[in-house]
C-alpha positions as a Markdown table, in Angstrom:
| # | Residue | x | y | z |
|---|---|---|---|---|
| 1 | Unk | -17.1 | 54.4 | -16.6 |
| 2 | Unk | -15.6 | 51.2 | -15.5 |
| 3 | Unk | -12.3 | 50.0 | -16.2 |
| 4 | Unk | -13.4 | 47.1 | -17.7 |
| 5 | Unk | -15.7 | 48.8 | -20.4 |
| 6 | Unk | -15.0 | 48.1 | -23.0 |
| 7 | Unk | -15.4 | 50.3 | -26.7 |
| 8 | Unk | -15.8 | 49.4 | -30.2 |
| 9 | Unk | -13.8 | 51.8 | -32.6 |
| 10 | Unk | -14.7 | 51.7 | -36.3 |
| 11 | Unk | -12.5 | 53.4 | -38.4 |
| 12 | Unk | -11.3 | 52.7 | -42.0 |
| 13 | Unk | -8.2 | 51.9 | -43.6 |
| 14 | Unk | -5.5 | 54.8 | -44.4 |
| 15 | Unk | -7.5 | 57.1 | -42.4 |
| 16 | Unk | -5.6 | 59.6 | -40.7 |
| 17 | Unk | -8.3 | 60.8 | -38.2 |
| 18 | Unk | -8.6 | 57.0 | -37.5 |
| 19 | Unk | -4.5 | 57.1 | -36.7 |
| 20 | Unk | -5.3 | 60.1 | -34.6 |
| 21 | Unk | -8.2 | 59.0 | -32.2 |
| 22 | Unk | -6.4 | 55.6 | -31.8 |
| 23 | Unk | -3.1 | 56.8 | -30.4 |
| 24 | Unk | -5.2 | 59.2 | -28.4 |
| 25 | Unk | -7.2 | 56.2 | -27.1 |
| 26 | Unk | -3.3 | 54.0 | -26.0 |
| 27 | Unk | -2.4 | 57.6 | -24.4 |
| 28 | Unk | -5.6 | 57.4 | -22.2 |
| 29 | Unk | -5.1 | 53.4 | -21.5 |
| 30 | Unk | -8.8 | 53.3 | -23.2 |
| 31 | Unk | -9.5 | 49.5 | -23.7 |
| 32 | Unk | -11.4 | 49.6 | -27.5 |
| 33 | Unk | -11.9 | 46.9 | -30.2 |
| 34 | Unk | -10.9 | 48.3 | -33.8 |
| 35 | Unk | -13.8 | 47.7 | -36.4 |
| 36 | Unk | -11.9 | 48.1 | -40.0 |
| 37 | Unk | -15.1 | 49.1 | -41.8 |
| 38 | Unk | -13.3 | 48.7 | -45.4 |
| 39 | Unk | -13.3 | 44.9 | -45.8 |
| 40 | Unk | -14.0 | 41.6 | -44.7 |
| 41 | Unk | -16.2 | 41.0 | -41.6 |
| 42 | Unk | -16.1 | 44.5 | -40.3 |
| 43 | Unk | -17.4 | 45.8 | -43.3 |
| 44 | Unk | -20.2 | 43.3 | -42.4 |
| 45 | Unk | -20.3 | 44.5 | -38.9 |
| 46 | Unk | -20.0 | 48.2 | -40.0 |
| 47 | Unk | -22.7 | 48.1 | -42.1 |
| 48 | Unk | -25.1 | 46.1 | -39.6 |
| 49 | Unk | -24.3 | 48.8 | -36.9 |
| 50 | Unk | -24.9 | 51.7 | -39.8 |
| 51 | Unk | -28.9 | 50.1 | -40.2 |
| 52 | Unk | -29.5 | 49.9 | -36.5 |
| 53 | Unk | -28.2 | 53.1 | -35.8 |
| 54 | Unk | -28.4 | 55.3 | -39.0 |
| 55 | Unk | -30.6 | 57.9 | -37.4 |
| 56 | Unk | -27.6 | 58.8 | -34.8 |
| 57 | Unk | -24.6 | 58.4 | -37.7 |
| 58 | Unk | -24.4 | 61.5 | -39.6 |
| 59 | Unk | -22.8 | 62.0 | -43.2 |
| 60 | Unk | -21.2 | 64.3 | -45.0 |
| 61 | Unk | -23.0 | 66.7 | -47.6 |
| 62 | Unk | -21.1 | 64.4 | -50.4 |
| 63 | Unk | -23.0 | 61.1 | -48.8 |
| 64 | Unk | -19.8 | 59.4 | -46.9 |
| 65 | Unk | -19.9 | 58.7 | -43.2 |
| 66 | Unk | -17.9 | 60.4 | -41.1 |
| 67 | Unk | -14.8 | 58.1 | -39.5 |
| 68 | Unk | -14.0 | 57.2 | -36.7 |
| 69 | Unk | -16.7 | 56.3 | -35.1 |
| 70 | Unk | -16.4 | 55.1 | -31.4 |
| 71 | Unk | -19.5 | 53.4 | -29.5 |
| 72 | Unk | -20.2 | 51.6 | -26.2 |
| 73 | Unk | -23.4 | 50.1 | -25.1 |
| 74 | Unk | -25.0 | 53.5 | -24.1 |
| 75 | Unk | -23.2 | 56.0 | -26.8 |
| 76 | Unk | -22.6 | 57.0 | -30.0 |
| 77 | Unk | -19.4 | 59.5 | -30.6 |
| 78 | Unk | -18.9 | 59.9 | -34.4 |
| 79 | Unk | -16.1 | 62.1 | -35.3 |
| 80 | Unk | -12.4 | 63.0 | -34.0 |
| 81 | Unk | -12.9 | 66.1 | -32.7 |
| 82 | Unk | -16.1 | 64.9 | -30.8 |
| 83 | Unk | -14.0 | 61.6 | -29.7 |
| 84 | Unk | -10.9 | 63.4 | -28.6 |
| 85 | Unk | -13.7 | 65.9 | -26.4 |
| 86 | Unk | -14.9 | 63.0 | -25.0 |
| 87 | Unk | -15.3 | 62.9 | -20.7 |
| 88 | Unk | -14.2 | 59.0 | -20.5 |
C-alpha cells in the first residue's frame, strides 16, 4: 500500500476496542480519518456507508454492528482482532 493511502476508521464513542485499534494504528504510523459513528455528521456518514455496504458489515446475534470498522477504497476490515491481523 502506498504511503499516502489513506483509511477511514469508524468507531464509536467510549469504545474500548475503538481505543485499541487506534493506538495500534499511531504505533504503525497508519495515516486513518476517525468516523465517530455516535453523533453528528458521522452518524450520517456511518449510516450511509452501513446501506452501501451492509452485505459486507456483519452484526452481532443481538442486532449491533460490530466496532471498529476500518475501510479503504478496496477493503472492508470490521473488527479488532481482524484489524490488528491486518498485512498493511
Amino acid at each position: 500500500m502506498e504511503d499516502n493511502q489513506k483509511y477511514k476508521l469508524f468507531t464509536f464513542p467510549n469504545c474500548s476496542h475503538c481505543s485499541d485499534v487506534k493506538k495500534y494504528l499511531k504505533e504503525k504510523k497508519i495515516k486513518y480519518e476517525e468516523i465517530n459513528a455516535g453523533i453528528g455528521e458521522g452518524r450520517k456518514e456511518f449510516r450511509e456507508f452501513y446501506l452501501s455496504n451492509k452485505d459486507k458489515i456483519k452484526r452481532e446475534e443481538d442486532g449491533t454492528i460490530s466496532l471498529p470498522i476500518l475501510v479503504d477504497n478496496k477493503e472492508l476490515v470490521q473488527g479488532i482482532e481482524k484489524i490488528l491481523k491486518k498485512d498493511f
